[in-house]
N, C-alpha and C positions, 0 to 999 in steps of 0.2 A: 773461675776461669778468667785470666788476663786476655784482653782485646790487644791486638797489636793493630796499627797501620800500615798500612800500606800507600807511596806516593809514587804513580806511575806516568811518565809523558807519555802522551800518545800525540801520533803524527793528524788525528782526526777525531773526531771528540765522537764517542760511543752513543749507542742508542741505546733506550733505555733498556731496553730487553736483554743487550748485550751488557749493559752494568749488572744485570739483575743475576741473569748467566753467570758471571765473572763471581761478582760476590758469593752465588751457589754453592760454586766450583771451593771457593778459597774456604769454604764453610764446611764442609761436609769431606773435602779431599783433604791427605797430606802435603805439606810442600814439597817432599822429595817429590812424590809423585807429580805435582804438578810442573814442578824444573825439568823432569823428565819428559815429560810430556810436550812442552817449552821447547825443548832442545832438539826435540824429533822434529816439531813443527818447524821450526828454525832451520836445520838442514834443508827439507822439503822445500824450503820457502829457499833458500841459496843455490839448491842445484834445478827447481824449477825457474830460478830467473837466470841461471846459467846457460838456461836450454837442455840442460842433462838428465832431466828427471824421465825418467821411462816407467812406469806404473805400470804391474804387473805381470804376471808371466806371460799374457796374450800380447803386450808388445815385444817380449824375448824371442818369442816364438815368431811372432811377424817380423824382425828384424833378423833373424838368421836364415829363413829360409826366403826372403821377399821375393830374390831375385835369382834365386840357384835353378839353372837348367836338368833336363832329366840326366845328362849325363855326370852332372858336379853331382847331383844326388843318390847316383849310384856310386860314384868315387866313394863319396861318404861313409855310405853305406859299408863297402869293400873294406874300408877303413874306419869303421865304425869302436873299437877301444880306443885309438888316438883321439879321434873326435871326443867323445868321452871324457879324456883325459883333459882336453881342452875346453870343454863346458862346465867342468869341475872347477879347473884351473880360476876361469870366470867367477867361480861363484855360483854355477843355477843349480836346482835342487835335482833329483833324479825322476820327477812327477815331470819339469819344467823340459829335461831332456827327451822322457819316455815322448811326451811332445811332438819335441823337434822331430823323432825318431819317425813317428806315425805323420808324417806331412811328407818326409823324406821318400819314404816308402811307395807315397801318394804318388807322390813328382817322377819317382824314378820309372814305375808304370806306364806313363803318359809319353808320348812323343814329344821331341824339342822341335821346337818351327824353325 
């Protein structure tokens, strides 16, 4: 088995645990796998210094209905396939909607102040 090198700058010189890690990783994983893994971390790391990074579906869900009154949540609701159509459109999964759906329902219940 041929050894290759590797020569990486880093912005802050590692600790040992974190060399020890690193070498593990490059040892026992592929390098696809590991560029992949790289490039996920990379995103995360460009749109959390964006400010854009929203982690999970419980901030989906806190960020669509945060602030909707009982009566936008019965709109909603009345109009519940467009909605749909537009939470698709986004992107969220049908778990992440079923969700929305069940909080909607909540609010539409309740009286607006």
């Amino acid at each position: 088995m041929i050894k290759h090198v590797v020569e990486l700058p880093l912005s802050i010189k590692p600790t040992d645990a974190e060399l020890k890690k690193l070498k593990e990783y490059f040892k026992e994983m592929p390098v696809a796998e590991i560029l992949t893994g790289l490039k996920f971390a990379n995103n995360r790391w460009s749109a959390k210094d964006a400010g854009t990074l929203k982690v999970g579906r419980k901030s989906i869900v806190q960020k669509e209905i945060h602030s909707v009154t009982s009566e936008q949540a019965q709109w909603r609701l009345k109009n519940w396939k467009m909605m749909i159509a537009n939470y698709r459109r986004r992107g969220y999964s049908y778990p992440t909607i079923s969700r929305i759906k069940k909080i909607l329902i909540q609010k539409s219940k309740k009286k607006s102040k």
